[in-house]
C-alpha positions as CSV (number, residue, x, y, z in Angstrom):
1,X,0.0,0.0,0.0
2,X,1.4,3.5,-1.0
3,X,1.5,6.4,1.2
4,X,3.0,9.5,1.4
5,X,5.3,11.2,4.2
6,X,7.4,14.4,5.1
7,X,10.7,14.3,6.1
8,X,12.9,16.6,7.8
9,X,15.6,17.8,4.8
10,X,17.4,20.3,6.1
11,X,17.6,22.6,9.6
12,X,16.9,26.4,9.4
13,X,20.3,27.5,11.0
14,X,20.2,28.1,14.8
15,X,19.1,32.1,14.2
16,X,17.3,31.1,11.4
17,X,13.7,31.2,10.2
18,X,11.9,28.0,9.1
19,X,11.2,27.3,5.2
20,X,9.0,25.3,3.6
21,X,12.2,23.7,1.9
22,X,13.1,22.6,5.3
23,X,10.8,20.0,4.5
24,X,10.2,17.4,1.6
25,X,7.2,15.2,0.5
26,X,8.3,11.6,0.1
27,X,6.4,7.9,-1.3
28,X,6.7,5.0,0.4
29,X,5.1,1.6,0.5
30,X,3.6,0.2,4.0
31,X,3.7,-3.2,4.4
32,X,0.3,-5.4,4.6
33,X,1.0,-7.7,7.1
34,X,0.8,-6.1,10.9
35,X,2.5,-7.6,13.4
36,X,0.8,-8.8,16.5
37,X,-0.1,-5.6,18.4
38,X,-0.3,-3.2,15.7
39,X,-2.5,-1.2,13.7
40,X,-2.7,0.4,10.4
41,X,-4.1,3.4,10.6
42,X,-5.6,6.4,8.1
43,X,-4.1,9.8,9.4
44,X,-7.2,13.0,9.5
45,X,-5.7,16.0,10.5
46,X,-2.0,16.9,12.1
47,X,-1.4,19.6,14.5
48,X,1.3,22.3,13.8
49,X,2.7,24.1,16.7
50,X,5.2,26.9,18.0
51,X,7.4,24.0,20.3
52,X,7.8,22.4,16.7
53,X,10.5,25.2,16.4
54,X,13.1,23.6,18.3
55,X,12.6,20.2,17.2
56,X,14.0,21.6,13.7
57,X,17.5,22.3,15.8
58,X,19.8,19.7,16.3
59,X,19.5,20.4,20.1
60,X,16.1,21.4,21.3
61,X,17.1,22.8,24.1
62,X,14.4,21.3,26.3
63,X,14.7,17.6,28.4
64,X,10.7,16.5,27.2
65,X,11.5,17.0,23.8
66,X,14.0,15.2,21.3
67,X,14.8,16.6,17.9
68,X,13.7,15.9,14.7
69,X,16.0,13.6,12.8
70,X,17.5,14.7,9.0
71,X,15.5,12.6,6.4
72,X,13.4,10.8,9.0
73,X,9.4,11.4,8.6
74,X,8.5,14.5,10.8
75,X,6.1,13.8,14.1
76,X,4.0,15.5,16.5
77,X,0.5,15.6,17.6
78,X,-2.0,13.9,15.4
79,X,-5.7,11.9,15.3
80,X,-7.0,9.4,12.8
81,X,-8.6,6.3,12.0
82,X,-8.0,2.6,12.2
83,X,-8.4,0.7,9.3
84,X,-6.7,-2.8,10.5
85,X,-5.9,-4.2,13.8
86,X,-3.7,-6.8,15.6
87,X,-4.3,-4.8,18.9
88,X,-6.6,-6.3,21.3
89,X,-7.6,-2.9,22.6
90,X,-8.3,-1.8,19.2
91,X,-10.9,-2.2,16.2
92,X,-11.6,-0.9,12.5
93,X,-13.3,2.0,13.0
94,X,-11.9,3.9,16.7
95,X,-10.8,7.0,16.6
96,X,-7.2,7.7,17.9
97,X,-4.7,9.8,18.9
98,X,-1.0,10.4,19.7
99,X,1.6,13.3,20.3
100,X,3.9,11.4,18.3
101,X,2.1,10.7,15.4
102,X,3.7,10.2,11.9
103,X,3.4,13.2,9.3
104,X,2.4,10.4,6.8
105,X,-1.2,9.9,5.2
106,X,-1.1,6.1,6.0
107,X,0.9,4.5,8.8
108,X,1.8,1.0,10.9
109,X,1.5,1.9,14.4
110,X,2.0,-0.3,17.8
111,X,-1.3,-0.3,19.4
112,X,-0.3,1.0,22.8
113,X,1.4,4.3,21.4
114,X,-2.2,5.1,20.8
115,X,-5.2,6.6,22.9
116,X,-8.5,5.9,21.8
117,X,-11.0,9.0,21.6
118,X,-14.9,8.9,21.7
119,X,-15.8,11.4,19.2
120,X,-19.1,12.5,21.2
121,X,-16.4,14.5,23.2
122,X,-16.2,17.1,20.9
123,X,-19.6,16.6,18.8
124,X,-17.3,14.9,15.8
125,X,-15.5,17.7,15.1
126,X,-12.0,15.3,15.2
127,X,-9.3,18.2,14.9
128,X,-10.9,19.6,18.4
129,X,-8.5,16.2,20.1
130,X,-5.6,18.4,18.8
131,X,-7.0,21.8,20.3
132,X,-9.4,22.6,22.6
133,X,-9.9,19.1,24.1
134,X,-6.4,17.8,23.8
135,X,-3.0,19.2,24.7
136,X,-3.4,22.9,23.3
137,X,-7.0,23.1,25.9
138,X,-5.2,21.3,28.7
139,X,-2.3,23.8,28.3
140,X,-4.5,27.0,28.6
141,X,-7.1,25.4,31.6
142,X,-3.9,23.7,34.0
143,X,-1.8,27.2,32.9
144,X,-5.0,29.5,34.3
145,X,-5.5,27.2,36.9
146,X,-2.2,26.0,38.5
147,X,-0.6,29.4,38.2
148,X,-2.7,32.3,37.0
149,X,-4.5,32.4,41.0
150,X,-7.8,33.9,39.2
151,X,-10.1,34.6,42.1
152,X,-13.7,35.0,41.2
153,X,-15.0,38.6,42.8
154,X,-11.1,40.0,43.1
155,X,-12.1,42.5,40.2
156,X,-8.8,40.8,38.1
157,X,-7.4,41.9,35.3
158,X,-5.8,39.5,32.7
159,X,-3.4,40.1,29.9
160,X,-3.1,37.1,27.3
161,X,0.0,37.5,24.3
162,X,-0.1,35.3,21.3
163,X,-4.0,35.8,22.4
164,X,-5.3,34.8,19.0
165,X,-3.2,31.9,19.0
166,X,-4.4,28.1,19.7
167,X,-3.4,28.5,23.6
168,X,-4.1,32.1,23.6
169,X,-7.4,32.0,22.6
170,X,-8.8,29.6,25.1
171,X,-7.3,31.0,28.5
172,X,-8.2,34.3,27.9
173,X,-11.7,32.6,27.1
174,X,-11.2,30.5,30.5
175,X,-9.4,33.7,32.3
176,X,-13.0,35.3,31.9
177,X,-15.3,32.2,32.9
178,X,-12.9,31.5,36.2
179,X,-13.6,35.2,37.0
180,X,-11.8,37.6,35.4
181,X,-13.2,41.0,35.3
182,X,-11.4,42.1,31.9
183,X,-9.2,39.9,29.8
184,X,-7.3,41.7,26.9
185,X,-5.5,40.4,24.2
186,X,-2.5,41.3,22.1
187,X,-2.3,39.7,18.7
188,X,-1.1,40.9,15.7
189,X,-3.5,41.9,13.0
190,X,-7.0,44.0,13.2
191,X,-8.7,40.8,12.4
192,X,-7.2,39.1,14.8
193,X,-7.8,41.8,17.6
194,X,-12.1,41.5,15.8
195,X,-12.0,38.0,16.2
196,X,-11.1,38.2,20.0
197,X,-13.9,41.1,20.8
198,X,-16.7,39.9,18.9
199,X,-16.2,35.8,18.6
200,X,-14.3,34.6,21.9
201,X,-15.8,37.6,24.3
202,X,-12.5,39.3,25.4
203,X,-12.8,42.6,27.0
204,X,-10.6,44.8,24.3
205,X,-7.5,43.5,21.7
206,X,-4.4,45.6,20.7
207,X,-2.6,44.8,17.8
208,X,1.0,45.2,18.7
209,X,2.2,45.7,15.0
210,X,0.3,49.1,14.7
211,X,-0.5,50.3,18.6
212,X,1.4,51.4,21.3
213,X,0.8,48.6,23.5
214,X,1.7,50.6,26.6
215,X,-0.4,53.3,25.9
216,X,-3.2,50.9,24.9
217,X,-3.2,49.1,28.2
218,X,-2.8,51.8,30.5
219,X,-6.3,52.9,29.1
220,X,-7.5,49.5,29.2
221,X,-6.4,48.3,32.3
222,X,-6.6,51.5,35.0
223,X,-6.6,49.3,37.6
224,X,-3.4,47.7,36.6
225,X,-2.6,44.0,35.7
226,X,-2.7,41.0,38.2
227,X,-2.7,38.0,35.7
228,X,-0.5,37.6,32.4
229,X,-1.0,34.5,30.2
230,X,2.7,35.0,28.3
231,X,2.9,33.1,24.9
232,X,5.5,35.5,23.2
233,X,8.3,37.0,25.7
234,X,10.3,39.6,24.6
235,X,9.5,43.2,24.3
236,X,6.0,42.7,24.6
237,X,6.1,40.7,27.9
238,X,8.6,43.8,29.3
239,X,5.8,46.1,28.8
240,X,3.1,44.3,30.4
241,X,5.0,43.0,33.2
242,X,5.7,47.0,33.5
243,X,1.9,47.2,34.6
244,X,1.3,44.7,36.9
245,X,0.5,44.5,40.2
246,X,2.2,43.6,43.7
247,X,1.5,40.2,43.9
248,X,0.8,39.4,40.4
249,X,1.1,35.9,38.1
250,X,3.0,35.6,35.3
251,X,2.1,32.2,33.1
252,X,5.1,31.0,31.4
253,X,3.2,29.1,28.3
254,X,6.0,30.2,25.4
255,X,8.4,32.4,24.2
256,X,7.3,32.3,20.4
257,X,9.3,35.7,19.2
258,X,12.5,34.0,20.7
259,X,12.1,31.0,19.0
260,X,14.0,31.4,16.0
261,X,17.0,32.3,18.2
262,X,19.7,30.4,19.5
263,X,18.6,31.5,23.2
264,X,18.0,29.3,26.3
265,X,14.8,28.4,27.2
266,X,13.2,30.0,29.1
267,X,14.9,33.5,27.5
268,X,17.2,35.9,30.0
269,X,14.6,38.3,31.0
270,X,16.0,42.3,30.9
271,X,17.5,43.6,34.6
272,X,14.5,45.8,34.4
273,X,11.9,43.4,34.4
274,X,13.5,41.2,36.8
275,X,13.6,43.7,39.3
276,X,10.3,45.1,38.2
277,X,9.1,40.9,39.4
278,X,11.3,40.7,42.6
279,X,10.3,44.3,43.9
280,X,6.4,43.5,43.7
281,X,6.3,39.8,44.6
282,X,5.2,38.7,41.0
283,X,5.6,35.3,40.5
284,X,7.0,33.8,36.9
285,X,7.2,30.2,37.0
286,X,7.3,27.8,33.5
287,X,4.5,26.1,33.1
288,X,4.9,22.5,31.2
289,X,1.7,20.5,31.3
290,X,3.2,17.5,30.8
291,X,3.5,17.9,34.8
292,X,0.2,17.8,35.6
293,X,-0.9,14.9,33.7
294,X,-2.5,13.2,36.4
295,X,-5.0,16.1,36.3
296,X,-6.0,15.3,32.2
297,X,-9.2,13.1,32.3
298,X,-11.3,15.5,34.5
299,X,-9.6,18.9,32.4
300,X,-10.3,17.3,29.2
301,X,-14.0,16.0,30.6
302,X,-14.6,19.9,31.4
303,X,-12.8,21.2,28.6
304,X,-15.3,18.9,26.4
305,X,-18.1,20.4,28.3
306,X,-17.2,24.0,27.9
307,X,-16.8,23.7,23.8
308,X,-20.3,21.5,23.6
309,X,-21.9,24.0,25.6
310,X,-20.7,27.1,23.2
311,X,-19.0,28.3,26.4
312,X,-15.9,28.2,25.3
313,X,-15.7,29.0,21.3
314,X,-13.5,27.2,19.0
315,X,-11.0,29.4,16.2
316,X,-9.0,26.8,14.1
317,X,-7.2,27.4,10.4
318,X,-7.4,24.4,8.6
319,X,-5.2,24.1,5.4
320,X,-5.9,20.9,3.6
321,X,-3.2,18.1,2.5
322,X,-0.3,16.6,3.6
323,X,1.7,18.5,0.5
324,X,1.1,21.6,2.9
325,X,2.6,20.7,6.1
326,X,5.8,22.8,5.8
327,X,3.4,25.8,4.4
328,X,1.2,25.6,7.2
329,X,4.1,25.3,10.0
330,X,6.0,28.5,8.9
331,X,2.2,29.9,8.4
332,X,1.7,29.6,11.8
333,X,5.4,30.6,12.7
334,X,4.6,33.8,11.5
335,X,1.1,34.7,12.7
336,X,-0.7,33.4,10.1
337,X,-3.5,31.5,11.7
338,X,-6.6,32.5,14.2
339,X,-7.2,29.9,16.9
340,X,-5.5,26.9,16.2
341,X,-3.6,25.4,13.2
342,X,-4.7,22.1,11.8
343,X,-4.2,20.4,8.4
344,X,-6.4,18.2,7.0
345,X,-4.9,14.8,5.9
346,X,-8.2,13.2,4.8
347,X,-12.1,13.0,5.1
């Protein structure tokens, strides 16, 4: 059986910018005969996503994640269908999912490596296992939760970055259920800064490529900030940790405009800011979801509940085709998607 994959040709250069080059589209043939415990399986939709960055380096920089090998077929979070199985725990038909799934329209996976899905969980819209009730929603809801300290009736204010991002999107949207009292977003294009007013109910947007930010939030946000969801570091996180409270939260999601740098992660903040943190108690800790696992099942069980109720509201950008997958990542590198960025594989 033929199918087709991408591999990983070449590495953007540690201060470098992703290409589409970076990536080719290969043939291959999948054997027919599964071994015991595995599964063929039809591929849906792939996830592309900012930590993809610095599995293109040859050191990621990061313990939970492992590069991306030259000329192997490229991996990351995926859901699909099973067409054959030799897994006990699985049949023709589930649905199922996997961080590490194969950029490849067909592929032979073991069984185990797999989680099975029940598609009532998100009303059958599939590509929501890759956002809102998979890793991306369990990111913003544990993020809010474990380290944002929203109190409901505390009159907080919240600042999201990357805010019409996959993550960004949703804890804002969470930010104002869990009690909030404004939630603002910075994003980078008027459309953007529309979509987060008038679809996902945040209080105001400013779009950092044509506002003074500062400005913007000191008119926003008189009372201060006591909350900041950070997806971008940088500049942008120096002037809204400028306006924050004593006693404030910062939630260390990601550092996307340091990404194409050779920089540690987490970035050096400036002395400024650091002191700015120290002098008024604000707390900055990394947040990596993968540490609260244990707390997944009833997250994603509330997180399911939140979308079918039209409480929380879905953005995604769906480009279709596996052909696309390097278009789509540097897309999304770039601020080219609302809500979440999916491609579809298959129907």
């Amino acid at each position: 059986m033929h199918a087709r994959r991408v591999v990983l040709n070449s590495r953007p250069g540690k201060n470098g910018e992703p290409s589409p080059g970076n990536f080719s589209l290969e043939q291959i043939t999948l054997t027919p005969d599964l071994k015991d415990g595995q599964v063929l399986v039809r591929t849906l939709y792939l996830s592309v996503d900012p930590y993809m960055r610095c599995r293109m380096n040859e050191d990621t920089g990061a313990d939970y994640v492992g590069p991306w090998k030259l000329s192997e077929c490229v991996d990351g979070g995926g859901v699909g269908v099973v067409e054959t199985s030799r897994c006990s725990a699985l049949a023709e038909g589930d649905v199922v999912t996997s961080f590490n799934w194969p950029w490849q329209t067909h592929a032979v996976m073991m069984g185990s490596s797999l989680q099975k899905v029940d598609s009532q969980m998100v009303d059958g819209h599939l590509s929501y296992f890759l956002g809102p009730v998979g890793i991306t929603g369990l990111t913003a809801l544990l993020g809010v939760r474990e380290k944002g300290h929203v109190t409901k009736g505390a009159n907080q204010t919240m600042v999201v970055s990357g805010a019409a991002g996959a993550c960004g999107s949703l804890a804002g949207q969470i930010g104002r259920l869990d009690g909030c009292v404004r939630v603002v977003g910075i994003c980078g294009s008027n459309e953007k800064c529309r979509a987060l007013v008038e679809d996902l109910g945040f209080t105001a947007a400013i779009n950092y490529r044509s506002e003074d930010v500062s400005a913007r939030l000191k008119e926003i946000c008189p009372d201060g900030i006591d909350v900041y969801f950070d997806n971008v570091g940088g500049s942008i996180s120096d002037v809204v940790i400028e306006q924050m409270n004593r006693g404030g939260h910062v939630i260390l999601c990601g550092q996307i405009s340091q990404y194409n740098k050779d920089v540690p992660y987490p970035p050096p903040l400036s002395d400024k800011t650091q002191e700015i943190l120290q002098s008024r108690s604000i707390t900055r800790e990394r947040f990596m979801v993968l540490s609260y696992m244990s707390k997944s099942e009833a997250a994603l069980f509330e997180l399911s509940q939140l979308v079918k109720s039209a409480q929380i509201k879905v953005l995604e950008t769906v480009v279709n085709g596996i052909e696309n997958m390097g278009v789509a990542f540097c897309s999304m590198m770039k601020g080219g998607n609302i809500g979440k960025q999916i491609v579809k594989i298959s129907d």
